[in-house]
C-alpha positions as CSV (number, residue, x, y, z in Angstrom):
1,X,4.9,-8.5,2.9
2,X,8.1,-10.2,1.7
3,X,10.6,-10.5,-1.4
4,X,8.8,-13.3,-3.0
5,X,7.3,-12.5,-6.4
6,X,4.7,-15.2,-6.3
7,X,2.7,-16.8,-4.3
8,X,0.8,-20.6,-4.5
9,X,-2.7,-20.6,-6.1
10,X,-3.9,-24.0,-5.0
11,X,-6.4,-26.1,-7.6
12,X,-8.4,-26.7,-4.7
13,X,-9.7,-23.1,-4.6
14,X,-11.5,-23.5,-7.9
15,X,-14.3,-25.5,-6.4
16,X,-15.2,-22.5,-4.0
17,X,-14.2,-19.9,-6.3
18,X,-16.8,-21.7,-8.9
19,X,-19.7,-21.4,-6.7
20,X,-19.6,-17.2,-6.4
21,X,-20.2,-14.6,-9.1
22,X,-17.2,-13.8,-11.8
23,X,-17.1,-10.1,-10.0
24,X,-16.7,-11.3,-6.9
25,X,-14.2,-13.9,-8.2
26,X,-12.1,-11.2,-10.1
27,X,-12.1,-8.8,-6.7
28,X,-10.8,-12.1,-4.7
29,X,-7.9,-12.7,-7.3
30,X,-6.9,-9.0,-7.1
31,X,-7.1,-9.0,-3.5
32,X,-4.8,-11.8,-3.1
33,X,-2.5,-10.2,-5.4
34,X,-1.9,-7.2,-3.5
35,X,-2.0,-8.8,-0.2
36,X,0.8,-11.5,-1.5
37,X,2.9,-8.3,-2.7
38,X,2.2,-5.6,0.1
39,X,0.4,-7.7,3.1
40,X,-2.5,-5.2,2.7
41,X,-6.1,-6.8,3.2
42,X,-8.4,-5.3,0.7
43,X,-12.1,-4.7,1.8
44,X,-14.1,-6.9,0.0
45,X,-17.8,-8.3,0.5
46,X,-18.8,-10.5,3.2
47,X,-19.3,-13.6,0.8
48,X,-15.9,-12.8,-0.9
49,X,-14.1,-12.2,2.3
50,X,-14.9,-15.5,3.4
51,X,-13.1,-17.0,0.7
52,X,-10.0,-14.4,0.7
53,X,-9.5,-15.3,4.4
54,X,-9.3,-19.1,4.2
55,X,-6.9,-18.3,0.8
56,X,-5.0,-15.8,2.6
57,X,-4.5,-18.4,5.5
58,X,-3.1,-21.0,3.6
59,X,-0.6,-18.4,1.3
60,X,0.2,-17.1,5.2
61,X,0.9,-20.5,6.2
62,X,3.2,-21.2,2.9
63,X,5.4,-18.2,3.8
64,X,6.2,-19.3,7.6
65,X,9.0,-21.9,5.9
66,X,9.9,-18.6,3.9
67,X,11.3,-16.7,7.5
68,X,14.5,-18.0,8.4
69,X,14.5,-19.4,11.8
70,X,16.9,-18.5,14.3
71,X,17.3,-21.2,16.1
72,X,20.5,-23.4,16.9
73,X,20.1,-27.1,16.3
74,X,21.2,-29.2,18.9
């Protein structure tokens, strides 16, 4: 995906990540792991995808100030 070697975990998550089993919790941690280091989206069950989606949104959103922009200012 890109250079970076990390990737925000926000504190926020916790209170979804509390509500769904410890397995499924561990499979969404890996998940975001890989997709933060290789941009690959890991299959994953339909109640854990939810959650990696709206966590892979917001690490998504956290990279676009990570592209340079080439744009002149005016």
């Amino acid at each position: 995906m890109t250079d970076k070697k990390s990737f925000i975990f926000y504190h926020e998550w916790s209170e979804i990540l509390k509500k769904l089993p410890v397995d499924e919790v561990g499979n969404i941690i890996l998940a975001l792991l890989e997709y933060s280091e290789t941009g690959t989206v890991a299959e994953l069950s339909p109640i854990a995808d939810i959650a990696f989606t709206a966590f892979r949104q917001a690490i998504d959103k956290d990279n676009e100030g990570d592209v340079p922009q080439n744009v002149e200012s005016r």
